[in-house]
BAPABA-198948 format. One record per residue: residue in one letter; x, y, z of N, C-alpha, C, CB in turn. Coordinates in Angstrom, 1 decimal. Glycine has a CB too. Layout:
! BAPABA-198948
+------+--------+---------+--------+---------+----------+--------+--------+---------+--------+---------+----------+--------+
| code | n.east | n.north |   n.up | ca.east | ca.north |  ca.up | c.east | c.north |   c.up | cb.east | cb.north |  cb.up |
+------+--------+---------+--------+---------+----------+--------+--------+---------+--------+---------+----------+--------+
|    A |      X |       Y |      Z |       X |        Y |      Z |      X |       Y |      Z |       X |        Y |      Z |
...
+------+--------+---------+--------+---------+----------+--------+--------+---------+--------+---------+----------+--------+
//
This chain:
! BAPABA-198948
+------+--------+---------+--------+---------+----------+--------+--------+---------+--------+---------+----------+--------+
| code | n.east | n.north |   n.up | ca.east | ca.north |  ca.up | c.east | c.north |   c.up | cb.east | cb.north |  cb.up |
+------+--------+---------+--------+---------+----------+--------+--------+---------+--------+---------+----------+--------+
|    X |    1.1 |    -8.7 |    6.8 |     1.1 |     -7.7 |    5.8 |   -0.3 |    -7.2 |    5.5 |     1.7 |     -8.4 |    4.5 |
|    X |   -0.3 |    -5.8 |    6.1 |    -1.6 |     -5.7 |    6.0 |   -1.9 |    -4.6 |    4.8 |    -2.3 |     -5.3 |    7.4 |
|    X |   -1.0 |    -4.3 |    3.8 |    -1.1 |     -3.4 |    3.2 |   -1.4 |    -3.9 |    1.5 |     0.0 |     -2.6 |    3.6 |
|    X |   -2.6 |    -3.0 |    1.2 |    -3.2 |     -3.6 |   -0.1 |   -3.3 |    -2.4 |   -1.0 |    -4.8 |     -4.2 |    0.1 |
|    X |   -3.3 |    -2.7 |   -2.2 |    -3.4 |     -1.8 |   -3.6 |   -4.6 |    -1.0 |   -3.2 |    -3.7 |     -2.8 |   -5.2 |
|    X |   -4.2 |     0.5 |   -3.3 |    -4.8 |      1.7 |   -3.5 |   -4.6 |     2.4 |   -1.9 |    -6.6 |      1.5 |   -4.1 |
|    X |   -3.6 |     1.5 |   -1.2 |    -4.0 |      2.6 |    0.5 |   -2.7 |     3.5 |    0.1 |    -3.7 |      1.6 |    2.6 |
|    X |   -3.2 |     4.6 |    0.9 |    -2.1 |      5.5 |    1.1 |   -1.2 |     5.1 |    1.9 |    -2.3 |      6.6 |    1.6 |
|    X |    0.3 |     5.4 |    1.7 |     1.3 |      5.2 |    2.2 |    2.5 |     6.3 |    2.2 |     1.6 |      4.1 |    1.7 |
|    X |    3.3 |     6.5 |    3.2 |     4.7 |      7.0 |    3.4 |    5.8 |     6.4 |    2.8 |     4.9 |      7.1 |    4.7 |
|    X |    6.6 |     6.8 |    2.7 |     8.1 |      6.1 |    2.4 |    8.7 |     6.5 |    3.6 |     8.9 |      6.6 |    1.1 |
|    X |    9.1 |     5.7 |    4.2 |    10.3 |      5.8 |    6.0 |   11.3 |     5.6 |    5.8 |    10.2 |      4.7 |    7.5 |
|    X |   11.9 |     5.4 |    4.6 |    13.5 |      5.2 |    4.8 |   14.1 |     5.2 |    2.7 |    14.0 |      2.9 |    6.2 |
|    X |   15.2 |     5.4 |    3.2 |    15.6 |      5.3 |    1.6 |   15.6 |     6.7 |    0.9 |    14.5 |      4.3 |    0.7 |
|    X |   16.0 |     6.6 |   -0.1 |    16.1 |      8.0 |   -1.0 |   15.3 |     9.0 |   -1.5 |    16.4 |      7.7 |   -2.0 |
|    X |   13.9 |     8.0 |   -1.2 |    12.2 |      8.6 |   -1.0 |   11.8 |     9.1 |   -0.2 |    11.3 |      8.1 |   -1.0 |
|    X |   12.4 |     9.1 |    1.3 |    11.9 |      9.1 |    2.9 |   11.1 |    10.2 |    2.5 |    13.0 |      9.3 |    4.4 |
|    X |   10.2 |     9.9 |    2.9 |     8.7 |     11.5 |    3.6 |    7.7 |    11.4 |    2.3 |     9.6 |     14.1 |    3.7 |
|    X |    8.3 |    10.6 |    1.1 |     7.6 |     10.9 |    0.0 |    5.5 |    10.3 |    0.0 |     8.6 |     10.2 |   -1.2 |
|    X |    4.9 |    10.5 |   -0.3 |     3.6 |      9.8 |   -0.3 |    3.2 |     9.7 |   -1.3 |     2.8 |     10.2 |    0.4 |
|    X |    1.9 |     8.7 |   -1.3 |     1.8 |      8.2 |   -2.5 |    0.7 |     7.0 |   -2.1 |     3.3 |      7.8 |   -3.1 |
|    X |    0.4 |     6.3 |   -3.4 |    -0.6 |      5.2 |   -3.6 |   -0.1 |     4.3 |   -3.9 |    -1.6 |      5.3 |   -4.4 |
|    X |   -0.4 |     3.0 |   -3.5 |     0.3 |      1.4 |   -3.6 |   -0.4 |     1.1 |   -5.2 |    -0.5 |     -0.1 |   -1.9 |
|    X |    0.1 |     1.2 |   -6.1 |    -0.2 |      0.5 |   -7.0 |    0.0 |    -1.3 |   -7.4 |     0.3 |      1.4 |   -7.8 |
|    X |    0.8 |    -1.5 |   -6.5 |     1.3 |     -3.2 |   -6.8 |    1.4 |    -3.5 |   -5.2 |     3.3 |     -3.4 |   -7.9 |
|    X |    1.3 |    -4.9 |   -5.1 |     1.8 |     -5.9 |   -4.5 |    2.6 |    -6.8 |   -4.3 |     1.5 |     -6.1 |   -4.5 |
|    X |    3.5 |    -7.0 |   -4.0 |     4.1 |     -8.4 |   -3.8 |    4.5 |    -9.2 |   -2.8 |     4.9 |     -8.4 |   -4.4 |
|    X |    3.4 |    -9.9 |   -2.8 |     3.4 |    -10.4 |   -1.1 |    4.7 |   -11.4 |   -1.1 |     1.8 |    -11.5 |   -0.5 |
|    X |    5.1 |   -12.5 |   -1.4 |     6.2 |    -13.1 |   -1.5 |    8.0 |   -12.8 |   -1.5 |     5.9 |    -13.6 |   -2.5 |
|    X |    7.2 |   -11.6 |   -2.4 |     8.7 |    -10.7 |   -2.3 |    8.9 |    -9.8 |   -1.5 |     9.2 |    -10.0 |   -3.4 |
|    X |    7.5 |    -9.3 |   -0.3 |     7.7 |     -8.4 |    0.3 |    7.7 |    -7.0 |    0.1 |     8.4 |     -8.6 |    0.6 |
|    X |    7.4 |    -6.8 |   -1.0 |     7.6 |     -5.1 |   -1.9 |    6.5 |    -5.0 |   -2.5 |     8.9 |     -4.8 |   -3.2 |
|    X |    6.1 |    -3.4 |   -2.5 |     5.5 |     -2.8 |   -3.5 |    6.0 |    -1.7 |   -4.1 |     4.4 |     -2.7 |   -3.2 |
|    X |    4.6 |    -1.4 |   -5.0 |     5.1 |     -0.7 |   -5.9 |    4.8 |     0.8 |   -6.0 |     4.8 |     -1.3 |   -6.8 |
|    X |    5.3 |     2.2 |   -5.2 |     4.1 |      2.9 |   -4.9 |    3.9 |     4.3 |   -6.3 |     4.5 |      3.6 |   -3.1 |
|    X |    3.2 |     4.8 |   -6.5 |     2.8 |      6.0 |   -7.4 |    4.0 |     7.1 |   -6.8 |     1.0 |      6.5 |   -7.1 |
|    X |    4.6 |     7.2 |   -8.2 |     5.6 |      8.8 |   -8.0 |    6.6 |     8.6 |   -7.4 |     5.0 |     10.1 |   -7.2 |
|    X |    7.4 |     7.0 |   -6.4 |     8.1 |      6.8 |   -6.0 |    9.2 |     5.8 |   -6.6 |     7.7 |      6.7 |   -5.2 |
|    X |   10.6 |     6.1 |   -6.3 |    11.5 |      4.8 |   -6.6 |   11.4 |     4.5 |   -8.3 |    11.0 |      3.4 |   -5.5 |
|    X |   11.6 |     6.3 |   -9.0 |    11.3 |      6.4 |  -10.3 |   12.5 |     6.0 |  -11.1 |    10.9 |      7.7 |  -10.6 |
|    X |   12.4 |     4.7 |  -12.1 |    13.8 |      4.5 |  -12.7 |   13.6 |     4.5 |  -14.1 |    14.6 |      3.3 |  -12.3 |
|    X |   14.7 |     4.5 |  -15.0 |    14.9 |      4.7 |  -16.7 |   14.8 |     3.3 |  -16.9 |    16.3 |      5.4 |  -17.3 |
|    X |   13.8 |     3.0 |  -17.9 |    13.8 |      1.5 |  -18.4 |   14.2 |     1.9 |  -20.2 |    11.8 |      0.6 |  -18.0 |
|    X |   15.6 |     1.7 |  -20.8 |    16.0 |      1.9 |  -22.2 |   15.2 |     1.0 |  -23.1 |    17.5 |      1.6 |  -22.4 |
|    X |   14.1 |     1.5 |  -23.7 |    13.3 |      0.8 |  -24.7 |   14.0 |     0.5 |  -26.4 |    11.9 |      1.8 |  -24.7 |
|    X |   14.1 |    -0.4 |  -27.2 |    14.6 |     -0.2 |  -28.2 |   13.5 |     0.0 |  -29.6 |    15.5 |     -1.1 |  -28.2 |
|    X |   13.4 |     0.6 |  -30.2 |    12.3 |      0.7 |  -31.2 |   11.9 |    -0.5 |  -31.4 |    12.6 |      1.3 |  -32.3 |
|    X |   10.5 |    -0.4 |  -32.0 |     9.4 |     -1.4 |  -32.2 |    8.1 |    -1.0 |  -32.9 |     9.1 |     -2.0 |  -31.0 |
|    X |    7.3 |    -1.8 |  -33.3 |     6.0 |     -1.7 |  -33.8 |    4.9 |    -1.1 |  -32.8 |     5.7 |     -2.9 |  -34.3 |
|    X |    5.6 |    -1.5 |  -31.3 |     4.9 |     -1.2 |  -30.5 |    5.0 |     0.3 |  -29.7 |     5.0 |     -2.3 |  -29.8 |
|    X |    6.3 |     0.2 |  -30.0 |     7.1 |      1.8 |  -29.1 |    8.2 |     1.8 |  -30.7 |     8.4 |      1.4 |  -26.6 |
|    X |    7.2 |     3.0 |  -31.4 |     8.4 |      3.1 |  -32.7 |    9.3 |     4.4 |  -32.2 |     7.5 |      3.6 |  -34.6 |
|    X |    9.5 |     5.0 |  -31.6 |    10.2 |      6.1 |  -30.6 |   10.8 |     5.5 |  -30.3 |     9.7 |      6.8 |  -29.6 |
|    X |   11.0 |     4.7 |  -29.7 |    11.8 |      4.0 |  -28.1 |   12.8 |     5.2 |  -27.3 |    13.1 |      2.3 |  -28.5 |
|    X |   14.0 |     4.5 |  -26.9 |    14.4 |      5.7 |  -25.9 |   14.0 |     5.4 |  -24.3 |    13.4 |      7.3 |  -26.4 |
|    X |   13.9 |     6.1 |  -23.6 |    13.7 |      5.8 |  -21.7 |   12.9 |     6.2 |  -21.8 |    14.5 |      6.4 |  -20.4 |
|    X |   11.8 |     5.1 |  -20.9 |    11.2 |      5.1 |  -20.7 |   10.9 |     5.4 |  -18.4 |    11.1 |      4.1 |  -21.6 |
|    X |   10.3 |     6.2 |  -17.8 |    10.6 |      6.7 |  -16.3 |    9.6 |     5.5 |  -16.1 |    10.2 |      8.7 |  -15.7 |
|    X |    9.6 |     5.0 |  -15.3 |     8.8 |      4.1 |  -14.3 |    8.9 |     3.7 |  -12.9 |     8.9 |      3.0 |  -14.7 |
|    X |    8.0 |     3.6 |  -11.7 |     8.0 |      2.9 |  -10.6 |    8.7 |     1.4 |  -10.5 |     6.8 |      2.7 |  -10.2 |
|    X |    9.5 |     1.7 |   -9.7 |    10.6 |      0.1 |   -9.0 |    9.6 |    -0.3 |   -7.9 |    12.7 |      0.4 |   -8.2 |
|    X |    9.5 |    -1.9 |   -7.7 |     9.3 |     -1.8 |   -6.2 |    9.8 |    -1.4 |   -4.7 |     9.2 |     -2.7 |   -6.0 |
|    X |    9.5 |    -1.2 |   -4.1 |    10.0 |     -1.0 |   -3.0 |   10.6 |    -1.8 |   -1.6 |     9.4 |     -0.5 |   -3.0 |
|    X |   11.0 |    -1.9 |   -0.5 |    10.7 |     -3.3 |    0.6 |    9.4 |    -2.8 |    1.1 |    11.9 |     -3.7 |    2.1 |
|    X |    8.9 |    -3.5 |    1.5 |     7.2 |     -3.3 |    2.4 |    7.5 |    -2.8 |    3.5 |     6.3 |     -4.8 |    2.9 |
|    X |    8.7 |    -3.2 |    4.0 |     9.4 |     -2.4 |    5.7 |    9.5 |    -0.6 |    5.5 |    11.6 |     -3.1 |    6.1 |
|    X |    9.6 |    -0.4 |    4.2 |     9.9 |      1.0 |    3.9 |    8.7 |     1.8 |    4.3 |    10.3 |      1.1 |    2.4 |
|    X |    7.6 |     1.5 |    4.1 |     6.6 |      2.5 |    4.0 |    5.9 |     2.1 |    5.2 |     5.8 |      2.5 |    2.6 |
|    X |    4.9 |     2.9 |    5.4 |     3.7 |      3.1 |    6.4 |    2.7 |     3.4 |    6.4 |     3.8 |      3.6 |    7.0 |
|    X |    1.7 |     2.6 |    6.5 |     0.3 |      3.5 |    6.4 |   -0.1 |     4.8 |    7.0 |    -0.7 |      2.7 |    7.1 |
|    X |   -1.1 |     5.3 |    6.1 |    -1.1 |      6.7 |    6.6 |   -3.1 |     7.1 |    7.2 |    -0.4 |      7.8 |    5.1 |
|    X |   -2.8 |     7.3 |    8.4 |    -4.8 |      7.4 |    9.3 |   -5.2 |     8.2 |    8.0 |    -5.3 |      8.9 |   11.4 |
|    X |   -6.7 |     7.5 |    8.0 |    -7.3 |      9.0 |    7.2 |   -8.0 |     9.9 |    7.8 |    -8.2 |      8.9 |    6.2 |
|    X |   -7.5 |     9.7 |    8.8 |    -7.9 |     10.7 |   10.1 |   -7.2 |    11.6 |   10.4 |    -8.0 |     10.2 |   11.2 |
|    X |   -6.0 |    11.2 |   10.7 |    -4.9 |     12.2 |   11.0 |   -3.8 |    12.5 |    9.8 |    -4.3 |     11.6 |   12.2 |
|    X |   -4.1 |    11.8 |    8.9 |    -3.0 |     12.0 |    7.8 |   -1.7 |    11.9 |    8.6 |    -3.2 |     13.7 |    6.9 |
|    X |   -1.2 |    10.8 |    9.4 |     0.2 |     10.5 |    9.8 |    0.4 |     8.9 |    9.7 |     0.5 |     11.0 |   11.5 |
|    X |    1.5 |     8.6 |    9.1 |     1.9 |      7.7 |    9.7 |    1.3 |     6.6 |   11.1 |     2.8 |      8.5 |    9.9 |
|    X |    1.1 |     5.2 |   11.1 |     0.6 |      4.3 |   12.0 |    0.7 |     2.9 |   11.3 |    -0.8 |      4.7 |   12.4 |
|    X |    0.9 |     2.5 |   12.8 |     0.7 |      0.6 |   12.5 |   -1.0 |     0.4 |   11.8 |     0.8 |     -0.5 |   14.6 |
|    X |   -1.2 |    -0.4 |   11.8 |    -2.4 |     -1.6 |   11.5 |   -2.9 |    -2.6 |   12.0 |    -2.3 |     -2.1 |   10.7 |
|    X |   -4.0 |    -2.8 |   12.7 |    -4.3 |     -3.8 |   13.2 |   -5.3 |    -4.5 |   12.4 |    -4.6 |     -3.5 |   14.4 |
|    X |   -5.9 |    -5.3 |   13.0 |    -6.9 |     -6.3 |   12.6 |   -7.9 |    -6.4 |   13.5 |    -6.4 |     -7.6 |   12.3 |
|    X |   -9.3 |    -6.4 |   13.8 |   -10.7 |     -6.5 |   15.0 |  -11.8 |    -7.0 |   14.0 |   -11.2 |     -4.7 |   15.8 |
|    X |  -12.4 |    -7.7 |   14.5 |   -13.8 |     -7.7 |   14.9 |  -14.9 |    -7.1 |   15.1 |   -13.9 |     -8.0 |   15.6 |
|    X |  -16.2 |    -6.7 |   14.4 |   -17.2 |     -6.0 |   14.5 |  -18.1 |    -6.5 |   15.3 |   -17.6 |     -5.7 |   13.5 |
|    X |  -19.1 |    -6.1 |   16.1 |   -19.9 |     -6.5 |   16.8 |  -20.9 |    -7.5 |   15.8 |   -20.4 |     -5.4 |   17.4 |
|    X |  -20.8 |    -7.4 |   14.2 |   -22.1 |     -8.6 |   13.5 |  -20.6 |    -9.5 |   13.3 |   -23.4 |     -8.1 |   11.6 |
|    X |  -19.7 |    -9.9 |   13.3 |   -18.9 |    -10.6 |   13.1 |  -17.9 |   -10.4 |   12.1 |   -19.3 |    -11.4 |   13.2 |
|    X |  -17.8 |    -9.3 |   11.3 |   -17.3 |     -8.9 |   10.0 |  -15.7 |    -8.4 |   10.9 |   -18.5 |     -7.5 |    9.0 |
|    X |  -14.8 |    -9.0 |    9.5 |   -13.4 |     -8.4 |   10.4 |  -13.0 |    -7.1 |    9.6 |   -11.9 |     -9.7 |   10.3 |
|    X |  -12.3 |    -5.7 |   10.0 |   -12.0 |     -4.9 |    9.5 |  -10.4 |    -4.8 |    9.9 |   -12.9 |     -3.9 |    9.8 |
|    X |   -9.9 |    -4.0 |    8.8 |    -8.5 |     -3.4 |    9.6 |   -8.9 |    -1.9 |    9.8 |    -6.7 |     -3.5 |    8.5 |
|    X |   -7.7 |    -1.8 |   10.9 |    -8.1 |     -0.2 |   11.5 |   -7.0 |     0.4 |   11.8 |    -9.2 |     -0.2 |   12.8 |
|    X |   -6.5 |     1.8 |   11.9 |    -5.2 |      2.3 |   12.5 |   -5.3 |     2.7 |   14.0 |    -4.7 |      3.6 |   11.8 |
|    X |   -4.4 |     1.9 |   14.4 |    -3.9 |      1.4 |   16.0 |   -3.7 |     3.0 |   16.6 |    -2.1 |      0.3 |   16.1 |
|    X |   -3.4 |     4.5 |   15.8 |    -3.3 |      5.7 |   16.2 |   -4.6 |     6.2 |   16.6 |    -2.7 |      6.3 |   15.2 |
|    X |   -5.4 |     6.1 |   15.7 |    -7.1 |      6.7 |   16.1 |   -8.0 |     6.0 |   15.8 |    -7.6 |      7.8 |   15.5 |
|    X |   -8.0 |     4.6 |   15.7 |    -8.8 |      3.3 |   15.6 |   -9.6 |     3.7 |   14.6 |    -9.7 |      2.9 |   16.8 |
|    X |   -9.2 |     4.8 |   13.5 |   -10.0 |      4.7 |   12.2 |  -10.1 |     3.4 |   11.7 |    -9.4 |      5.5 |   11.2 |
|    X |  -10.6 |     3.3 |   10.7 |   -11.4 |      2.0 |    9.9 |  -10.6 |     2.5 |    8.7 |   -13.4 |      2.0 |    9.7 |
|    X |   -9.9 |     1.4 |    8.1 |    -9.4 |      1.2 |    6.9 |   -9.7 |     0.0 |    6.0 |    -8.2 |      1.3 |    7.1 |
|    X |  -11.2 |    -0.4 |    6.5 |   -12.2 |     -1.2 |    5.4 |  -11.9 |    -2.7 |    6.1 |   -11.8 |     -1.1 |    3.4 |
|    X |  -13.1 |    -3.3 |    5.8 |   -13.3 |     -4.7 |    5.7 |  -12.8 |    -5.6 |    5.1 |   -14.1 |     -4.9 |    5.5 |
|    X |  -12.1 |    -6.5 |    5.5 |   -11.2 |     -7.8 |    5.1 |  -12.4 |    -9.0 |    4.6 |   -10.2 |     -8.3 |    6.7 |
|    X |  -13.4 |    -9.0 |    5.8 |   -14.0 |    -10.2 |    5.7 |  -16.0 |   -10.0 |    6.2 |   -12.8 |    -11.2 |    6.8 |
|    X |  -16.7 |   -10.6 |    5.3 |   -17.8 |    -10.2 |    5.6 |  -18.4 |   -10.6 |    6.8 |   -18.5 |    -10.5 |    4.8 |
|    X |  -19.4 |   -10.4 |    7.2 |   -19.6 |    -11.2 |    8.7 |  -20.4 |   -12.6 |    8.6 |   -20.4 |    -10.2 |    9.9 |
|    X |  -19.3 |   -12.5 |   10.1 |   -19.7 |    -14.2 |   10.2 |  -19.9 |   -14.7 |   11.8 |   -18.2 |    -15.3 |    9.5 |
|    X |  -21.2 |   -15.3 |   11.6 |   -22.0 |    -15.7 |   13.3 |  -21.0 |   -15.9 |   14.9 |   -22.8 |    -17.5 |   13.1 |
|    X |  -20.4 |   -16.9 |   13.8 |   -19.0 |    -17.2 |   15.0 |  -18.1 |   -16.5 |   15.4 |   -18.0 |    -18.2 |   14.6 |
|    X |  -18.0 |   -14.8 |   15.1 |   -17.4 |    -14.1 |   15.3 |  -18.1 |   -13.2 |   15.6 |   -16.8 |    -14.0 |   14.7 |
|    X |  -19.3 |   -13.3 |   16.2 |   -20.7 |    -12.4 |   16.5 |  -20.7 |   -12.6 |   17.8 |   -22.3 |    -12.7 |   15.8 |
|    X |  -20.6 |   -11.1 |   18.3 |   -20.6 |    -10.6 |   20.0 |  -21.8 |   -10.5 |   20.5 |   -20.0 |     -9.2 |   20.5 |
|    X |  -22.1 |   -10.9 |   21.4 |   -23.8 |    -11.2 |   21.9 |  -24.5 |    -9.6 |   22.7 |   -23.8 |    -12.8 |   23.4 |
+------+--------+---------+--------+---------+----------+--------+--------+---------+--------+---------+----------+--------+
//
């Protein structure tokens, strides 16, 4: 699961397909997130001190993680994700379409340093 809060993503399947958007949530265990502007549902609020209005409330559902796809920031399409190695040993993920860089996972480390 290589996808983390704030990457751009697609929606590939479902009632959203083509839509895009930003990962606001996570949920690694359950497999889903949560993306911006997508998979918008009515949550019926009942009045309170907190929400003296109440009424529907529109909000993001999660999604499955299979649904969406990273998107290059290179090419603005759709692509897998990999995982590499830097020459000081630092690991990055990157898109497998145009070997862009989609940031560092891990800082570098000797044992993972190409001579």
């Amino acid at each position: 699961m290589q996808i983390r809060i704030g990457d751009e993503v697609i929606v590939t399947a479902g009632a959203n397909k083509g839509r895009r958007g930003k990962v606001l949530k996570v949920d690694r265990e359950g497999h889903r997130v949560v993306v911006e502007g997508v998979n918008r549902v009515y949550k019926h609020v009942k009045k309170s001190q907190k929400n003296p209005q109440g009424g529907r409330l529109s909000k993001e559902s999660a999604i499955p993680m299979a649904n969406v796809a990273m998107l290059c920031p290179k090419t603005q399409k759709p692509t897998r994700v990999g995982v590499r190695y830097l020459a000081d040993g630092s690991k990055e993920r990157y898109a497998k379409k145009s070997g862009a860089s989609l940031g560092t996972l891990s800082p570098a480390n000797p044992k993972y340093a190409k001579q």
